[in-house]
DRENTI-938899 format. One record per atom (N, C-alpha, C): x, y, z. Coordinates in steps of 0.2 Angstrom, whole numbers, padded with zeros to 4 digits, always signed. Each point is the difference from the previous one (the first is absolute). Layout:
N
XYZ;...
END
This chain:
171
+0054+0041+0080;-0003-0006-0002;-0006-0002+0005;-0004-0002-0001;-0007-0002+0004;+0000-0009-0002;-0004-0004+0004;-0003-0006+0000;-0005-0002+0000;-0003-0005-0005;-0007-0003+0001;-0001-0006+0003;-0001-0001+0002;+0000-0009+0006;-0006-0001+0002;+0000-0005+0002;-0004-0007+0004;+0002+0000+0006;-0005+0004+0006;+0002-0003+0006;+0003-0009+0002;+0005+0001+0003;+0003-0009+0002;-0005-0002+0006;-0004+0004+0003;-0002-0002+0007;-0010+0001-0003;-0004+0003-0006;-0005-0001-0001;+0001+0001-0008;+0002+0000-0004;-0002+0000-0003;-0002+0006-0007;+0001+0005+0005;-0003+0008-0001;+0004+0000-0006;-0002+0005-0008;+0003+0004-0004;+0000+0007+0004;+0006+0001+0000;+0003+0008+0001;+0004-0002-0003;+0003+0012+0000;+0004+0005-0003;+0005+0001+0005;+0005-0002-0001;+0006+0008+0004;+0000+0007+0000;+0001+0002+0003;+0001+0008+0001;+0009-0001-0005;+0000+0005-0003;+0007+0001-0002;+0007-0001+0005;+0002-0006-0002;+0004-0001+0004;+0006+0005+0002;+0002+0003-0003;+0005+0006+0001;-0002+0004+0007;-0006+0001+0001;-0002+0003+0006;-0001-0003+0004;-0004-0006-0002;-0004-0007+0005;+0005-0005+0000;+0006-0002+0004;+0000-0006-0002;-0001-0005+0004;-0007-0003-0001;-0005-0007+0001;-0004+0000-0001;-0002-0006+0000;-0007-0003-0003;-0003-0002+0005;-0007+0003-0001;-0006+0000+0004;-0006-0003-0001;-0002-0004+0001;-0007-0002-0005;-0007+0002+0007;-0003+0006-0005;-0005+0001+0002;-0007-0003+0002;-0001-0006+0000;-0004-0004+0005;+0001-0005+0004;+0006-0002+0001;+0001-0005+0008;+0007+0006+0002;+0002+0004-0003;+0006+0004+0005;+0007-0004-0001;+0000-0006-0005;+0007+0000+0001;+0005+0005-0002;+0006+0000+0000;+0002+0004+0000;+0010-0003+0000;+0003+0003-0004;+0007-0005-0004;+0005+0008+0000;+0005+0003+0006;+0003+0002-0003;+0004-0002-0006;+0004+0007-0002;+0006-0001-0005;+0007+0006+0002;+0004-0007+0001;+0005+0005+0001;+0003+0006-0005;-0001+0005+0004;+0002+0007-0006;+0005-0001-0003;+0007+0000+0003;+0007+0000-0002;+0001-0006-0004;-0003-0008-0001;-0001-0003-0006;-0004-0001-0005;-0006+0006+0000;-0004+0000-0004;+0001+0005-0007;+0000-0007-0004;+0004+0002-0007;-0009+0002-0003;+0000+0008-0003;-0009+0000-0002;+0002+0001-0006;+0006-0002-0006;+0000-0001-0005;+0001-0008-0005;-0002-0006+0004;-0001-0003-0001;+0003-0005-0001;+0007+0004-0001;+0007-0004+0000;+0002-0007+0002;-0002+0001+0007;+0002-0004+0006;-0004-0009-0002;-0003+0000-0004;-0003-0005-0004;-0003-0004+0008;-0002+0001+0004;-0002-0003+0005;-0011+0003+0002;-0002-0004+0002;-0010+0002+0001;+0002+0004+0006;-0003+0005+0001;+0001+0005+0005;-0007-0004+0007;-0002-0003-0002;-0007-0004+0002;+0001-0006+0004;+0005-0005-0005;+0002-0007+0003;+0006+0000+0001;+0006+0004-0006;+0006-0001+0001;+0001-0005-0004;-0005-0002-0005;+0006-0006-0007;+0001+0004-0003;+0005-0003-0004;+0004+0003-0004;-0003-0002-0008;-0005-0004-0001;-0002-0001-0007;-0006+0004+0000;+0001+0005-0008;-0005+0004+0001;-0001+0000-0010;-0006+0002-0001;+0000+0001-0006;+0001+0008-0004;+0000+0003-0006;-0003+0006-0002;-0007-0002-0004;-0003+0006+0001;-0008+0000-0005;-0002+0006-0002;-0005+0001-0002;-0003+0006-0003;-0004+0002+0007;+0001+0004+0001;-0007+0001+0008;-0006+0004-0006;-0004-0006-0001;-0004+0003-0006;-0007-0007+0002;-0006+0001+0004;-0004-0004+0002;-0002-0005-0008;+0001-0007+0002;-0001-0007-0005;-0008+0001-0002;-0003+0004+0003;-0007-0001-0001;-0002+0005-0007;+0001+0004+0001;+0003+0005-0004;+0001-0001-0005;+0007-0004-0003;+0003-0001-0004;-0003-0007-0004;-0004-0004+0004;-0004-0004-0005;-0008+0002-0001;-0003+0007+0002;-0005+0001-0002;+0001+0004-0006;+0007+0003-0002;+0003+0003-0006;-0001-0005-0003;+0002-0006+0000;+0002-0004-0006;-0008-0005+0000;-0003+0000+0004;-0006-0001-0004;-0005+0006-0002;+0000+0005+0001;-0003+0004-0004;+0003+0002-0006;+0007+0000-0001;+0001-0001-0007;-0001-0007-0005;+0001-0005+0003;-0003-0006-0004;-0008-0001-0001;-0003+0004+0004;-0008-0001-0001;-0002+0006-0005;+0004+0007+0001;-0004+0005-0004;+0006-0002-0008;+0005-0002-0002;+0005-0003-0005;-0005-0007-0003;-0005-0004+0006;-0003-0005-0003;-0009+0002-0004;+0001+0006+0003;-0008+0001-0002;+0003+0006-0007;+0005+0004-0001;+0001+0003-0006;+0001-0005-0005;+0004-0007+0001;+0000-0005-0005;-0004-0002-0002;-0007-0003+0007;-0005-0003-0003;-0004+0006-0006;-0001+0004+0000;-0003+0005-0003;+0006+0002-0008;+0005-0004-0001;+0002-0002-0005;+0005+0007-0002;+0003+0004+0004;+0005+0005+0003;+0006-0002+0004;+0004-0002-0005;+0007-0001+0000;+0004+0003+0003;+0000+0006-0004;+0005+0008+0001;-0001+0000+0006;-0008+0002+0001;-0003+0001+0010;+0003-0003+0005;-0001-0009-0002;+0000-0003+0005;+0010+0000+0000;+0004-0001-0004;+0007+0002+0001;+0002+0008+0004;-0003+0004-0003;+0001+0006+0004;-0002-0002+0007;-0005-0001+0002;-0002-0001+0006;+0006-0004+0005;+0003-0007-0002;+0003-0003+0002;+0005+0004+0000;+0005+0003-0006;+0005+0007+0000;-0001+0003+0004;-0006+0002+0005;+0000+0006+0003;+0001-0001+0008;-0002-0006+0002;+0001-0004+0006;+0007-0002+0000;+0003-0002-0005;+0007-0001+0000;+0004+0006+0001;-0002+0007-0004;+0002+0004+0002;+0000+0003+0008;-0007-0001+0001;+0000+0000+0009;+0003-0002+0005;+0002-0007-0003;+0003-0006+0006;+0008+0004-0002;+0001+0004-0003;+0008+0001-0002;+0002+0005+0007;-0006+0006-0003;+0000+0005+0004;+0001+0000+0008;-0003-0007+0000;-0002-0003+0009;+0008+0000+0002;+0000-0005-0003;+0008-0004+0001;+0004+0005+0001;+0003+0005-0005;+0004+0006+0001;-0001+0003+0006;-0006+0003+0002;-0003+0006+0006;-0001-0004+0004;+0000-0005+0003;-0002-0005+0006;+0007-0002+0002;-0001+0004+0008;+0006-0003+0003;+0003-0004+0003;+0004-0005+0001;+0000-0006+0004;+0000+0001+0005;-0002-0008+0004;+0001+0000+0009;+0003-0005+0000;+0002-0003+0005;+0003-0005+0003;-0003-0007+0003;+0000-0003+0000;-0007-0005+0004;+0005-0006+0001;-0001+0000+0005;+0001-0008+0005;-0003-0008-0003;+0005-0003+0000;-0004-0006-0003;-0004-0003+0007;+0004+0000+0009;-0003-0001+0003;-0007+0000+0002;+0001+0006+0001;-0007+0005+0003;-0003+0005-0002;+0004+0001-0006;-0005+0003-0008;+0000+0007+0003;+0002+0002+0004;+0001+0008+0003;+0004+0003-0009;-0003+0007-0001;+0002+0003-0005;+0005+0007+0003;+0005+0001-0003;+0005+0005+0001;-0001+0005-0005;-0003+0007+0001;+0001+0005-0006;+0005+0004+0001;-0001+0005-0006;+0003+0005+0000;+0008+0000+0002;+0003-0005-0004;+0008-0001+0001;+0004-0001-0008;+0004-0001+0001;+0005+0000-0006;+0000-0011+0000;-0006-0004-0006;-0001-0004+0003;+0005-0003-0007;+0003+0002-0002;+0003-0004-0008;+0006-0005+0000;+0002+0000+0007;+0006-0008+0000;-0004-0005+0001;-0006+0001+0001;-0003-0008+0003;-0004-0003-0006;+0000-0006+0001;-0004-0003-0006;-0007+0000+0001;-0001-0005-0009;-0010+0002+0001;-0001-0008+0005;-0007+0000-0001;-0001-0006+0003;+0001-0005-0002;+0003-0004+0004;+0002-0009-0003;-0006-0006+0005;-0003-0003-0004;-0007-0003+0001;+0004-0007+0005;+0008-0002-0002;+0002-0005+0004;+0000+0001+0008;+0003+0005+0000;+0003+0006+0007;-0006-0001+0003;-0008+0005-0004;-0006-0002+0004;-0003-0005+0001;+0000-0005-0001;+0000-0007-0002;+0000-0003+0007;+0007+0002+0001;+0004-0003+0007;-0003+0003+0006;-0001+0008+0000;-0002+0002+0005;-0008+0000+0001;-0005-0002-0006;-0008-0003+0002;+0002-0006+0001;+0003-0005-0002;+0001-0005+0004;+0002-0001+0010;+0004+0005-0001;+0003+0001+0008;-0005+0002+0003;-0006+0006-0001;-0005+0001+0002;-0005-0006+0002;-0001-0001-0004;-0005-0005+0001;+0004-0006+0002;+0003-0004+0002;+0004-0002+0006;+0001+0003+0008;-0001+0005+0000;+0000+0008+0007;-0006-0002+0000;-0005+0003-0003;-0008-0002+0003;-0004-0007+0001;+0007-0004-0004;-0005-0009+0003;+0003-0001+0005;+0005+0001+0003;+0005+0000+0005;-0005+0000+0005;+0001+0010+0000;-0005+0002+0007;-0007+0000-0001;-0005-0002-0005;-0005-0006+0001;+0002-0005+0004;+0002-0006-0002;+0001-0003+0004;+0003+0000+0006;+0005+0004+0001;+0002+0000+0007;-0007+0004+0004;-0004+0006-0003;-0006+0000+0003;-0004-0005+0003;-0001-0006-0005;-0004-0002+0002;+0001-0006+0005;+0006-0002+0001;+0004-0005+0007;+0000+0004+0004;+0001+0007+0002;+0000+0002+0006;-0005-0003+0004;+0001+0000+0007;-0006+0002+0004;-0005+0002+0001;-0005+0001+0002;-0006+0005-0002;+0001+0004+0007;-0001+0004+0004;-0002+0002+0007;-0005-0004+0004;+0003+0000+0008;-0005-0003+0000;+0002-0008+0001;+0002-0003-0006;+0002-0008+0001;+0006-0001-0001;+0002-0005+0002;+0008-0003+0002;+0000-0003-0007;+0008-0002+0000;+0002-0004-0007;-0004-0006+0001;-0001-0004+0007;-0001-0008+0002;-0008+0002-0004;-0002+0004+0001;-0008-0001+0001;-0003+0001-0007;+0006+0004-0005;-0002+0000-0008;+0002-0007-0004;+0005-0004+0006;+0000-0007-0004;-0006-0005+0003;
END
């Protein structure tokens, strides 16, 4: 099982090294760095816990890029809309048949990941089938929570002190 993540400390996208031989997470440009204890770490997924945060709410998905998957579906609505404008029915159905055909394809041969409602860190390469798809309520709650976390420490940013001057001297 490998990870894809969000540094906590900058923000950085990295990869895991295969966890089986590595286990932690390193992110390549500030050096944080997060052991995992070996003797707990379940790399089949099972353990229904982010190997990243440690929640326990996690979704399944396609690990199949969104961008992807809606430039398919407009280039079959566009080349399906230009076979009807030109009064080709058959076409422009086949056409749409054939994207549907493809999107079948995908879904079959694309295999799931695990992803975090947290910290959105992606789990591959595991047995991901007990866990559910996404529930919009679930994430709902946690971009609320989020965005709560960064008005917080905004603001406690910006009451701090500055260096330099005292509390008496910023009232």
């Amino acid at each position: 099982m490998y990870l894809t993540f969000a540094c906590p400390r900058c923000d950085h996208p990295n990869r895991s090294e295969e966890l089986s031989r590595e286990p932690e997470l390193l992110c390549s440009k500030c050096g944080w760095k997060k052991s995992l204890d070996a003797g707990k770490l379940d790399l089949t997924g099972a353990s229904g816990e982010c190997l990243r945060c440690g929640n326990g709410d996690l979704w399944r998905q396609k690990n199949f890029p969104q961008w992807a998957g809606l430039t398919c579906v407009m280039v079959g609505a566009v080349t399906s809309s230009i076979a009807w404008g030109y009064h080709r029915p058959v076409l422009a159905l086949g056409i749409l048949m054939g994207f549907a055909l493809l999107d079948m394809i995908l879904y079959v041969t694309m295999p799931d990941v695990l992803v975090c409602y947290r910290c959105r860190t992606k789990h591959h390469a595991g047995d991901f089938s007990r866990h559910g798809t996404f529930n919009l309520e679930l994430a709902e709650r946690y971009r609320q929570e989020r965005i709560r976390r960064e008005r917080t420490a905004a603001e406690s940013h910006r009451s701090a002190p500055t260096s330099g001057t005292s509390p008496i001297q910023q009232q």
